[in-house]
N, C-alpha and C positions, 0 to 999 in steps of 0.2 A: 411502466414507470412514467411519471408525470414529468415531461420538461420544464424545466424550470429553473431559475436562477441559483435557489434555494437548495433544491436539489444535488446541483452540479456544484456548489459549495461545498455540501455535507460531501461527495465523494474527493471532491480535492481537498480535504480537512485528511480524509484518509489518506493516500497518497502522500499527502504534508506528512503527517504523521508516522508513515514506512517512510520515506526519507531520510528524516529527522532521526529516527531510529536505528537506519542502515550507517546512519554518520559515525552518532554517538559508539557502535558496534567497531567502527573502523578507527573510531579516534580512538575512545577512552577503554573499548573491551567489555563493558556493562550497558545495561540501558532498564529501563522503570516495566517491571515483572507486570504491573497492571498493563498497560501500555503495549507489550508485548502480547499477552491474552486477551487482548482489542481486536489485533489486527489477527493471532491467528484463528480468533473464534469468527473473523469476518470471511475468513477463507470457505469453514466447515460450515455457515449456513447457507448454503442452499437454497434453501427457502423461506425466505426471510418475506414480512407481510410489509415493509416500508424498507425503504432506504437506511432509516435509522435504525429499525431491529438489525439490520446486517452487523451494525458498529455495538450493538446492545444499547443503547439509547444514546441520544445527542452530551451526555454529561463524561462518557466514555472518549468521547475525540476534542474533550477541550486542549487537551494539549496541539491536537493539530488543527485546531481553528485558529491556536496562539501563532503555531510556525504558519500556516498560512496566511494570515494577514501582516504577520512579516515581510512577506513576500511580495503580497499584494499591493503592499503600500510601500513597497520598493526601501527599506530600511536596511542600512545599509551593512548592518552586521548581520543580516541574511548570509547564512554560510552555501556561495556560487555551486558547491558542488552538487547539492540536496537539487537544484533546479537544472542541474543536470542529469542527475540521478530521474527526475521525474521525466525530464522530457525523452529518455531513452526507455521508461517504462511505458508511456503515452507510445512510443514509437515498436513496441515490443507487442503491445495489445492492439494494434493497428494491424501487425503483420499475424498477430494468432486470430483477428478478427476473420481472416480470410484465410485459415487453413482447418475444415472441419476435421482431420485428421489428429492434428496436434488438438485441440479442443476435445475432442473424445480421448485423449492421452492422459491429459490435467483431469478431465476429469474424474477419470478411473484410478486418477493416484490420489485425487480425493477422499475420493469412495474409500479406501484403503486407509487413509487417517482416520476419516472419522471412526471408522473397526478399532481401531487402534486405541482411538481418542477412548474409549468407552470402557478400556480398561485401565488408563491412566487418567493423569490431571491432564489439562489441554495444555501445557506448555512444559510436558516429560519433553523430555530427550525423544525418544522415541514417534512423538508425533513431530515435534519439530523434521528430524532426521526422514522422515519419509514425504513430508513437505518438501522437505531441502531437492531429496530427492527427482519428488516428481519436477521442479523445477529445472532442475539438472540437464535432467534426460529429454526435456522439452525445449522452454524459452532460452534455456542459457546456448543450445545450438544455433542460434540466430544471431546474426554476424550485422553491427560489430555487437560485441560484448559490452555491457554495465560492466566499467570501469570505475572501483571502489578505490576512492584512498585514503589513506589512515597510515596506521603504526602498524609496521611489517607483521609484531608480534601476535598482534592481534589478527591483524590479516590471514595469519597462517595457524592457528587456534581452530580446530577440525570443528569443536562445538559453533565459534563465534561463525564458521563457514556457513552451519547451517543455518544458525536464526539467521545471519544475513540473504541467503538464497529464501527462507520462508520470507524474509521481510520484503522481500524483490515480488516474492509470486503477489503476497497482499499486494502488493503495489499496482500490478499488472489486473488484479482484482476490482482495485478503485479504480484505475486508470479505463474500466471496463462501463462500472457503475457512471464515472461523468459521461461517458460519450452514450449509453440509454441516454442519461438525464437532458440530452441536448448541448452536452458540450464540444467544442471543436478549439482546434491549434487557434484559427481566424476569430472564433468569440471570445477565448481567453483572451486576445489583443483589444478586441472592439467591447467587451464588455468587461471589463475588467472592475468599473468603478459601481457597476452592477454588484459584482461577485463580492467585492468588499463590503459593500453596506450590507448583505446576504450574512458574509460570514463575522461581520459584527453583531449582528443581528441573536446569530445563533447563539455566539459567545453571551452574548447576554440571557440566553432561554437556557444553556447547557447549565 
């Protein structure tokens, strides 16, 4: 993959986007069914020929070019917890970047959805639930824990458990895709006004 400004945008639009999503899960209990089959269709490709087939085209993550340039531009109803949420997934794909073990684990519970996926829609229960899964049995053992807040009710809702745990793994996904593209904790600081014009940029092409 090509490093590049651009690049590392379109994956932290993703990331924005699981965030954003893991919120709305923790606040409200819903979240947007397109939006949702974004990020888990970003899990199941594989093998994607660009950066943007992984999202299914750039017009797929405007909503996360919207939450990220929230962010970017330091706005102040940017909801703190989502940029925490990110930086523990950043911190979470950091620590599976250096265990080939756990990486040949996700990916074979991959391998296992997409089976799945092939006999349902991509956002059944049942591929969720085996996403949630592999996530489970993997990232979520790595200490400390993505600590979600919201509405108990919601929180404790076995369905909203899992798209939250699928929306974590996407996360850990993007959080994969920026750091190929050349991104780091130190350039998100130092280039940050880079990353803006980037993901204006897109917002306008999406």
């Amino acid at each position: 993959m090509q490093k590049s400004y651009r690049n590392q945008a379109i994956a932290l639009a993703g990331l924005s986007l699981a965030t954003d999503l893991v919120r709305q899960l923790a606040v409200n209990g819903a979240v947007d069914a397109d939006s949702l089959e974004t990020l888990v269709n970003s899990i199941l490709k594989v093998d994607a020929e660009s950066i943007e087939d992984v999202y299914g085209g750039l017009t797929k993550l405007r909503p996360g070019f919207r939450v990220l340039r929230s962010q970017l531009s330091g706005n102040r109803d940017f909801d703190r917890n989502q940029g925490r949420y990110a930086a523990s997934l950043i911190y979470l794909e950091n620590k599976l970047e250096g265990s080939r073990p756990m990486q040949q684990q996700i990916q074979d519970g991959i391998k296992e959805a997409i089976e799945v996926s092939k006999e349902h829609p991509i956002v059944h229960q049942d591929v969720i639930a085996k996403l949630a899964k592999t996530y489970e049995n993997s990232l979520s053992q790595i200490r400390p824990h993505v600590m979600v807040q919201g509405n108990q009710a919601h929180l404790t809702s076995a369905v909203n458990i899992n798209k939250i745990r699928t929306l974590l793994l996407a996360g850990v996904r993007s959080a994969m895709l920026w750091r190929q593209a050349g991104g780091s904790r130190w350039k998100l600081l130092i280039g940050r006004k880079q990353l803006l014009a980037e993901t204006e940029k897109l917002l306008r092409a999406a």
